[in-house]
MARROPA-18009 format. One record per residue: residue number from 1; z, x, y of N, C-alpha, C in turn. Coordinates in Angstrom, 1 decimal. Layout:
<atoms>
+-----+--------+--------+--------+--------+--------+--------+--------+--------+--------+
|  nr |   n_zz |   n_xx |   n_yy |  ca_zz |  ca_xx |  ca_yy |   c_zz |   c_xx |   c_yy |
+-----+--------+--------+--------+--------+--------+--------+--------+--------+--------+
| NUM |      Z |      X |      Y |      Z |      X |      Y |      Z |      X |      Y |
...
+-----+--------+--------+--------+--------+--------+--------+--------+--------+--------+
</atoms>
This chain:
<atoms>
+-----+--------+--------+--------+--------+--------+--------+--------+--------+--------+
|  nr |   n_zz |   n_xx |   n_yy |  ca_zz |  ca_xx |  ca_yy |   c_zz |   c_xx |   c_yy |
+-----+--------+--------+--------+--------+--------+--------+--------+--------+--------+
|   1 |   -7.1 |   13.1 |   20.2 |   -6.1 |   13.5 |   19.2 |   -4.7 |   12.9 |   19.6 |
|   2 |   -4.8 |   13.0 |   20.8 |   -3.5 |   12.2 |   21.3 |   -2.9 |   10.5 |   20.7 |
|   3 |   -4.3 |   10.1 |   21.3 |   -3.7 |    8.5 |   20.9 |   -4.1 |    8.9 |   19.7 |
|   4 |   -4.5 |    9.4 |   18.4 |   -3.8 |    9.1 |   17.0 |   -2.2 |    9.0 |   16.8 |
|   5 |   -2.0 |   10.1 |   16.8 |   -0.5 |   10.6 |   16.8 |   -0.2 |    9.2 |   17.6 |
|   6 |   -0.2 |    8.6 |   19.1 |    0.4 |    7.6 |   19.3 |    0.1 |    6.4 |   18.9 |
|   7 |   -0.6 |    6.0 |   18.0 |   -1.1 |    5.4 |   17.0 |   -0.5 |    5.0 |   15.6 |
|   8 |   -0.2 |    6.6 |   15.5 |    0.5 |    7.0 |   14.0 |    2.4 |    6.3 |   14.6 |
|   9 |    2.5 |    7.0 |   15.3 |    4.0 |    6.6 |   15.7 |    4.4 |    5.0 |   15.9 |
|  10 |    3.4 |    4.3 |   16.5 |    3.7 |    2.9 |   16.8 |    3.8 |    2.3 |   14.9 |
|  11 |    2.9 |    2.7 |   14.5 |    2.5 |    2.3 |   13.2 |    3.8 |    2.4 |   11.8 |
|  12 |    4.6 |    3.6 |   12.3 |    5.7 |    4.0 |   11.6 |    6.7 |    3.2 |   12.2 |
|  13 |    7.1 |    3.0 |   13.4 |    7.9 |    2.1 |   13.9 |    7.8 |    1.0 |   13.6 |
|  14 |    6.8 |    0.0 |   13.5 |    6.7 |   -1.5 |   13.3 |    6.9 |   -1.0 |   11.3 |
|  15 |    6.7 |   -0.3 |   10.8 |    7.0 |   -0.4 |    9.0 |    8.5 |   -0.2 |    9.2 |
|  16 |    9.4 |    0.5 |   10.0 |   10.7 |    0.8 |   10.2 |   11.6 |   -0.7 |   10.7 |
|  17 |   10.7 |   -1.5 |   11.4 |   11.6 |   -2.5 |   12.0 |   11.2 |   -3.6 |   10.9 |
|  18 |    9.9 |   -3.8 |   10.5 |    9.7 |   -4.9 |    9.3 |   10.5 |   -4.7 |    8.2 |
|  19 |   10.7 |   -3.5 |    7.6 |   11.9 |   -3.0 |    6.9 |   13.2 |   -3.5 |    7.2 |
|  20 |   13.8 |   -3.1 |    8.1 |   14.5 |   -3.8 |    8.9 |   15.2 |   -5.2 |    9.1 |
|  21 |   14.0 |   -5.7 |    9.4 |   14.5 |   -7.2 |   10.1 |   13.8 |   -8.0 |    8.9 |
|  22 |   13.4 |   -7.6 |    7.8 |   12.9 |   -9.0 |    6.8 |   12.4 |   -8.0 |    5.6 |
|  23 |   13.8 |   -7.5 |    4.9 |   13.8 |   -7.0 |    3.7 |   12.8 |   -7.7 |    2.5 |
|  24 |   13.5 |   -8.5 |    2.3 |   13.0 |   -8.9 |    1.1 |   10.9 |   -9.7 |    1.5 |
|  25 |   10.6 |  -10.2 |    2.5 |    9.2 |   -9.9 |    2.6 |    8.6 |   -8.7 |    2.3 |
|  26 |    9.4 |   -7.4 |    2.9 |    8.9 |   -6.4 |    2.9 |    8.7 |   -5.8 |    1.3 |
|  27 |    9.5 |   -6.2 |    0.9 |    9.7 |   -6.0 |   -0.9 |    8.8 |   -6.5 |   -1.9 |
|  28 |    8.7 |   -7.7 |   -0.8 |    7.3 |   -8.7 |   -1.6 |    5.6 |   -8.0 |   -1.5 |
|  29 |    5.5 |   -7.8 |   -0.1 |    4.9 |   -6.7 |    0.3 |    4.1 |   -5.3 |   -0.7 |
|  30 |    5.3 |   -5.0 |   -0.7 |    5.1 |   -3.6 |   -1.3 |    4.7 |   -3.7 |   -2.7 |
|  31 |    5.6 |   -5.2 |   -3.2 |    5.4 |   -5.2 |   -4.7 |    3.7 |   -5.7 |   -5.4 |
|  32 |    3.3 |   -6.5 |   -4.3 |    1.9 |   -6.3 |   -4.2 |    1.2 |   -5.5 |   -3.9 |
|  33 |    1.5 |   -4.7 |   -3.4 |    0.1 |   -3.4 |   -3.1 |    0.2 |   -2.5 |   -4.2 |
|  34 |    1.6 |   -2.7 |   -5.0 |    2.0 |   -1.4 |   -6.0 |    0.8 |   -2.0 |   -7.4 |
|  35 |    0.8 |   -3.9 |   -7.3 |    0.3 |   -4.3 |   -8.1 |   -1.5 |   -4.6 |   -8.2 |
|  36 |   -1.4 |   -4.2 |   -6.7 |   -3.1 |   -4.4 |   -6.7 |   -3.2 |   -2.6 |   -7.1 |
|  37 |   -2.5 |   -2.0 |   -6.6 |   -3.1 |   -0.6 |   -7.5 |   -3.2 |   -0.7 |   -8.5 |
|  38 |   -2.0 |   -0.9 |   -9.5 |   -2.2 |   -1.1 |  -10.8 |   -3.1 |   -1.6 |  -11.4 |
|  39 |   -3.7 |   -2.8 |  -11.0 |   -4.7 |   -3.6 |  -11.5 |   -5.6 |   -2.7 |  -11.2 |
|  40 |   -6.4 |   -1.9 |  -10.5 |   -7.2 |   -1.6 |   -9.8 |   -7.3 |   -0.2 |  -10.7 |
|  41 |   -6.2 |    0.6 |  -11.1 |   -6.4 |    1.4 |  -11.6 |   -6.8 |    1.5 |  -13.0 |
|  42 |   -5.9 |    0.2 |  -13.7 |   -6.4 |   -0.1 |  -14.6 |   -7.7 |   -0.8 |  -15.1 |
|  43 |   -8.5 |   -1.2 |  -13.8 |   -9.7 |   -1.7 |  -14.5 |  -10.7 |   -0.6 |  -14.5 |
|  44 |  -10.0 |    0.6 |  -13.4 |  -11.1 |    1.7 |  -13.5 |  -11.2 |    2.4 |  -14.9 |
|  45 |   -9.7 |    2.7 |  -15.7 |   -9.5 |    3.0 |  -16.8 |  -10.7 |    2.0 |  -17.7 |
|  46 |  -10.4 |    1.0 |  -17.7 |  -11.2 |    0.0 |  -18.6 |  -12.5 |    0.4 |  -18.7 |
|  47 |  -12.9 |    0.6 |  -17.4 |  -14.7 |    0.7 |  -17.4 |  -14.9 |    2.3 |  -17.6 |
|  48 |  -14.4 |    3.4 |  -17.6 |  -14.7 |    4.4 |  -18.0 |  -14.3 |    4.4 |  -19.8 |
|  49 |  -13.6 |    3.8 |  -20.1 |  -13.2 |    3.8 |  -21.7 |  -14.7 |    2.7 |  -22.1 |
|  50 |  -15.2 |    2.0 |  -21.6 |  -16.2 |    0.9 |  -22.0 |  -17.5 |    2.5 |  -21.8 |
|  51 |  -17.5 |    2.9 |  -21.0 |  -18.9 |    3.6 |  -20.2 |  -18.5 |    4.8 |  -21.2 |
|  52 |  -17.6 |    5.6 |  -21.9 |  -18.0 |    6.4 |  -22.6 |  -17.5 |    6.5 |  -24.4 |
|  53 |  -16.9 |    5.4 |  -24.3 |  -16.8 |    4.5 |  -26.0 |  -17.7 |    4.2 |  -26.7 |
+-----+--------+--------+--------+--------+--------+--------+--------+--------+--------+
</atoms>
């Protein structure tokens, strides 16, 4: 249980310093994961509107 938590903490620290030290990467970053959800959410929408249309 221990090394999670110190796991979790290293993990928080390296997203605090990449933040940090190379903003706009990190922007780029984020703007893609927000956009593969999107996509991702929306193709699940699609295939439930197909599976019960």
């Amino acid at each position: 249980m221990k090394t999670k938590k110190v796991l979790t903490y290293v993990a928080i620290a390296f997203v605090v310093f990449y933040l940090y030290s190379r903003p706009a990467e990190a922007a780029t970053a984020v703007k893609g994961a927000l956009n593969g959800i999107t996509s991702g959410a929306s193709q699940l929408a699609l295939f439930f509107t197909n599976l019960l249309g």
